[in-house]
Phi, psi and omega in degrees: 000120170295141170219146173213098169288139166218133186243141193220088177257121182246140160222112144297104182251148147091019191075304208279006189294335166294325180292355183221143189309308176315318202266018171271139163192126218252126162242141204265109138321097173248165193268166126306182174295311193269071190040010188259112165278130190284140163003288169290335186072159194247099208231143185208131155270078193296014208237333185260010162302114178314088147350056167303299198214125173297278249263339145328293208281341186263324164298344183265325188259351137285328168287010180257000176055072190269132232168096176304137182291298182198124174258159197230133167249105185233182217241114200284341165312145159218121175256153170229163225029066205230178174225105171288147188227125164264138182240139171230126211239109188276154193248114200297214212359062166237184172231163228280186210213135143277140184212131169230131167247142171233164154227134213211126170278156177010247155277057187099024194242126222240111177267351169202107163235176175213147188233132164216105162357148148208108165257164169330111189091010181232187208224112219207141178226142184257132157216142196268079195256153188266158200276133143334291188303012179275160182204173204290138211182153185282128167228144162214182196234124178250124159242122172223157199262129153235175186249142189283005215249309173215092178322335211261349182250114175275130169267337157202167200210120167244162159214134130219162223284173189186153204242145157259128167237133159284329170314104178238356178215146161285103186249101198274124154223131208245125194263158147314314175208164161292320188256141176226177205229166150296139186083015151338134146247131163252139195233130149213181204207141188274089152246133166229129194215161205262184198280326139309018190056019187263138184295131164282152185224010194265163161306139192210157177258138167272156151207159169245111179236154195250189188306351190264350158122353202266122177294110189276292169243180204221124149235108177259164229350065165305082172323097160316135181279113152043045194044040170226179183191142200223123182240186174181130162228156189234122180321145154267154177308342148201126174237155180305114185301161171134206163264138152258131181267131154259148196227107171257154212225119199201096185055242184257338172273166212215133168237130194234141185226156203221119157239135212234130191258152178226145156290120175230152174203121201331060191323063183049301187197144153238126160266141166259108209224169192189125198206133168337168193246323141281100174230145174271178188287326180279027176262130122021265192213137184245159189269130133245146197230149192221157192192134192215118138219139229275179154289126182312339208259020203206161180246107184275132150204173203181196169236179166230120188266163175222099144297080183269163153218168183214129170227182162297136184299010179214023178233173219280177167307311188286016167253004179303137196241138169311101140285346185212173140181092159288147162259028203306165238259124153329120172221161155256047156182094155211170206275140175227112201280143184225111211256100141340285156326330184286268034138299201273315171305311179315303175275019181035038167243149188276346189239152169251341204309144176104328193272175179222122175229136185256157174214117181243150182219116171245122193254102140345034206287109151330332193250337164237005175089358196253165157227121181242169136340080195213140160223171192180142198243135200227134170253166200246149192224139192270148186312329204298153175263178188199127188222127216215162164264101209296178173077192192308131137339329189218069162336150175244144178194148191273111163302143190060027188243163184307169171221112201235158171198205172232149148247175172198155183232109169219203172288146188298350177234014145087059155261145201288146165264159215267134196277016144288333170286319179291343178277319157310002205258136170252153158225139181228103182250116183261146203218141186197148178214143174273123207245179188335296207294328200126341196272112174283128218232132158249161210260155174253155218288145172259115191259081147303100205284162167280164186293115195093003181241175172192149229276343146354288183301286158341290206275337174295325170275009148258350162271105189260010158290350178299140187266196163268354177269336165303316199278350193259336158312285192314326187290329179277348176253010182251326156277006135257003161241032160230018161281334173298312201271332190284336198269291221255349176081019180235112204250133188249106157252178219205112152230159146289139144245123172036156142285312205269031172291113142245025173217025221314126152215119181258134173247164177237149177230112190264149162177134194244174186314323181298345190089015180280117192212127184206158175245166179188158176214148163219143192247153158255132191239151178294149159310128145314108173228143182281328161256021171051062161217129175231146170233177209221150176218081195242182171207147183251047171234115224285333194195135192254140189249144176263173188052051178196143174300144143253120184278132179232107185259114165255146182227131195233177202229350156243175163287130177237141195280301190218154186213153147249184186179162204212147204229118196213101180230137173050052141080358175234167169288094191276321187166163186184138210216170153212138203216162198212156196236160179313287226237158167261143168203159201265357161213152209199131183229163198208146165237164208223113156311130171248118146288186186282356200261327178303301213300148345266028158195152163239164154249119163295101173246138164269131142236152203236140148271055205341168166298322165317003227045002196270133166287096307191164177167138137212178202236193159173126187285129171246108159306136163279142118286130207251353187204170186092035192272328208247203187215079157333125160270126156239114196239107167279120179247115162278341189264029164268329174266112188275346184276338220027045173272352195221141157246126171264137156274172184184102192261156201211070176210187208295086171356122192076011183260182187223126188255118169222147197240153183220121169269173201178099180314124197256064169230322189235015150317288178310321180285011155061076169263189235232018205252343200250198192230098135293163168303303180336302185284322164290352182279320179300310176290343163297274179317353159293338186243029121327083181255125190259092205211178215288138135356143152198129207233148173277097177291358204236120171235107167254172166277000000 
């Protein structure tokens, strides 16, 4: 009687390692004929096989019926006070497994481990929590096999390496302003949450540090309020001018926010000037406006001087060339026209695209002898567009499977166009592929209409049984599903391609009211699969909600039975599962809950094992929204105070929560710094805990 076992391991790190043939690596147990495992045991490395013959090598590995068992997914990261997940996916008909995973520092000093059963057809997380107290350090992760039938016997010993990152919380900190003057209070605030988005309460340290790096204040072990923690130090009467850092201290991680303190000291009157930031090359003439203000007690008056200049964007100050220089009629709030043409006659170029013109005005005051100063710089950005296809130049594709992407549309320095342009703007993408024989097939073209018209209106006049409320549908359905690229200029299409497809090229043709008109193209070559068997991962749920499902479609080209999976955000292993369907079939939809762990985006890998034995993957990225969830009431009361020097607020939301209010002068509004709490910035401190770095897979297989 032949008996032939095969354990088969893949551990995947960073996801995408399933997804690419190098990072597989399968280790095979064989038996002999007559049932006896040899001494030494048998070990086949399928990525390290001498490639003699592909169809040899594909014929050898159905006779030897190498058929993976179980897959273990881990994470190449280790954070600390986090909980690492091995997800281990037993395969049905295989037999069952002990598995203990460790992570063990430097020469054997073992910081976590976990042991679990794993049976057949299930889905098992080994987890692993990691110490607050670690530090940076060689770390690795041993994963090993036992037969339940005799503990004592290992069937394989895998190890590999792990990046220590300290970063374990997101950390905002939000200033009252960006620029302070001396003798200031700077006022800010700490938020800090943890990789559920759950409020950190352990302690942390501040500092003030001024430009030379020298610690001005110190606050140590600061309890976060609901993971916030709000402080104020106040500037010296001269202090050193440049940026100053506040620097939170949190365990290991380190956060630095950068405020730039100036010696200022209140002036009589100031001008104030304010000009587009961006005008294109093909504009005429643009507006800059000057505003002064003067002391309530004094009567101003004076002259104005107008200065423009201009140089290139990328050469120093001292290269700006005098274009102009008026004397217009004094005011404190008046408009200045600024003639392009002068600008190009002056600097002697036929294009501006690239330059920066400055407009300076300096103001006179007749009652105190003084003048003062202000300039503000507007850069010329060229007209031309730029239109593209988003990803890779050279795309991958599943025959016979959906094939989806972006195009997308801007200005040639990636400003965004205005969504008045874009409601005149058309796309038209024709799509064609080469199929086996050589013989080129076109696709049928996908069309995005300008605003008011709609692709609709065609099939109705030839259906003349369609009523008028089915033709009112559509329409309602064609303006939600062409309101994204009309807002923002980015369009997501969706077509099938072919079965007998080996070659994909789609062109795209952009053009608007305007005359504007550009193209773009792109081409795709098919997957490799050794037995032309694929699977599709695709979801029609556009941003995942927490405490709500994301709908999940696989879709495969044989019948399948049972599928897995794996749920992977900010770089650790989140959950995993299996799931099996009565019957076989080729599409399946599932659903995934999303949590706060998700946040602010997962990727979701589906695996499939084929009748071939070939392990099967594909992915799909989902965003969360992780925040705007609750609903703040804010009520200003003026009539308490009759001087109005003091105004109350009186906030309204959700018992325990912590309401913190920030004014913000809507003058310094405009410059957008980087001191007040946008969605931008949480999003930016979430993806920081992203680690976007090399594959690392366990390469070393000893017994």
């Amino acid at each position: 009687m032949r008996l032939r076992n095969c354990f088969s391991v893949l551990v995947m790190f960073h996801l995408k390692a399933v997804l690419m043939a190098s990072s597989l690596v399968t280790l095979t147990l064989t038996q002999d004929d007559d049932g006896a495992v040899p001494p030494s045991g048998r070990y086949l490395l399928a990525p390290n096989e001498p490639p003699d013959d592909l169809n040899n090598n594909l014929v050898r590995q159905q006779h030897r019926l190498v058929h993976p068992t179980f897959v273990a997914t881990a994470s190449s990261v280790v954070r600390p006070n986090t909980v690492y997940r091995v997800n281990v996916v037993v395969l049905p008909a295989s037999p069952d497994l002990i598995l203990k995973a460790m992570i063990i520092k430097g020469r054997g000093h073992q910081i976590a481990s976990a042991t679990d059963v794993a049976d057949a057809g299930s889905s098992h997380d080994l987890l692993l929590k990691i110490p607050a107290s670690i530090t940076d350090g060689d770390y690795r992760l041993k994963l090993e096999g036992y037969d339940p039938q005799h503990p004592q016997k290992a069937l394989f010993f895998r190890e590999g390496r792990l990046n220590f990152r300290p970063d374990f919380l997101s950390i905002v900190v939000q200033s009252n302003r960006k620029i302070f003057r001396n003798g200031m209070n700077v006022r800010f605030r700490v938020i800090l949450t943890q990789m559920n988005l759950k409020p950190y309460s352990d302690p942390i340290t501040v500092f003030m540090l001024n430009p030379q790096g020298f610690v001005m204040r110190r606050w140590p072990s600061r309890n976060p309020t609901n993971g916030v923690v709000t402080l104020t130090y106040e500037l010296p009467s001269y202090p050193p001018m440049g940026n100053w850092t506040i620097r939170v201290e949190a365990m290991l991680q380190v956060y630095e926010h950068k405020v730039i303190v100036e010696r200022y000291y209140i002036p009589f009157f100031e001008v104030i000037p304010f000009a587009p930031a961006y005008v294109l090359d093909s504009d005429d003439t643009y507006t800059a406006g000057v505003t002064t203000s003067f002391h309530r007690a004094r009567v101003a008056n004076g002259n104005t001087t107008v200065q423009v200049h201009a140089r290139p964007v990328n050469s120093s100050i001292r290269d700006y060339r005098l274009v102009s220089e008026e004397h217009p009629p004094w005011s404190h709030d008046f408009s200045y026209q600024v003639s392009l043409d002068s600008v190009k006659s002056a600097v002697g170029s036929r294009s501006l695209a690239g330059w920066v013109v400055r407009v300076t005005t300096a103001v006179h005051s007749y009652f105190m002898g003084e003048t003062r100063r202000a300039f503000i710089e507007t850069r010329i950005i060229r007209a031309q567009l730029k239109f593209r296809f988003a990803g890779m130049k050279t795309a991958v594709f599943k025959p016979g499977m959906p094939f989806e992407g972006h195009v997308y549309v801007m200005y040639d320095d990636n400003q965004a166009l205005s969504p008045e342009k874009l409601a005149a703007a058309s796309i038209v993408l024709r799509p064609s592929v080469t199929n086996t024989n050589g013989q080129l097939k076109n696709l049928p073209e996908i069309v995005v209409p300008a605003t008011g018209e709609y692709v609709s209106d065609g099939r109705a006049k030839k259906n003349k049984l369609a009523n008028e409320f089915t033709h009112w549908m559509d329409r309602q359905a064609e303006d939600a599903e062409f309101g994204q690229f009309r807002r923002t200029g980015v369009y997501h299409y969706r077509f099938t391609v072919p079965r007998d497809a080996k070659t994909l090229r789609i062109t795209a043709t952009y053009k608007d009211g305007e005359g504007d008109k550009v193209s773009a193209e792109m081409r795709a070559v098919a997957f490799y699969s050794a037995n032309d068997m694929y699977v599709h991962v695709a979801t029609s749920t556009e941003q995942g909600r927490l405490g709500e499902n994301a709908v999940i479609h696989l879709r495969s080209n044989f019948g399948l039975q049972v599928y897995s999976y794996v749920v992977v955000s900010k770089g650790l292993v989140v959950y995993g599962a299996t799931g099996s369907h009565p019957h076989p079939t080729k599409l399946l939809t599932f659903s995934v809950p999303v949590s706060s762990e998700m946040a602010p985006t997962f990727k979701l890998v589906a695996m499939v094992v084929s009748p071939a034995g070939e392990l099967l993957a594909d992915s799909v990225t989902i965003p969360v929204h992780s925040f705007n969830r609750f609903t703040v009431n804010v009520t200003a009361v003026q009539a308490r105070d009759h001087s109005k020097e003091t105004v109350q607020l009186v906030t309204r939301t959700r018992p325990g929560a912590f309401v913190g209010v920030s004014l913000l002068r809507s003058i310094n509004y405009i410059f957008q710094a980087d001191n007040a709490l946008t969605p931008s910035r949480i999003l930016k401190a979430l993806y920081k805990l992203e680690p976007f770095t090399n594959l690392n897979y366990l390469g070393r297989c000893t017994k």
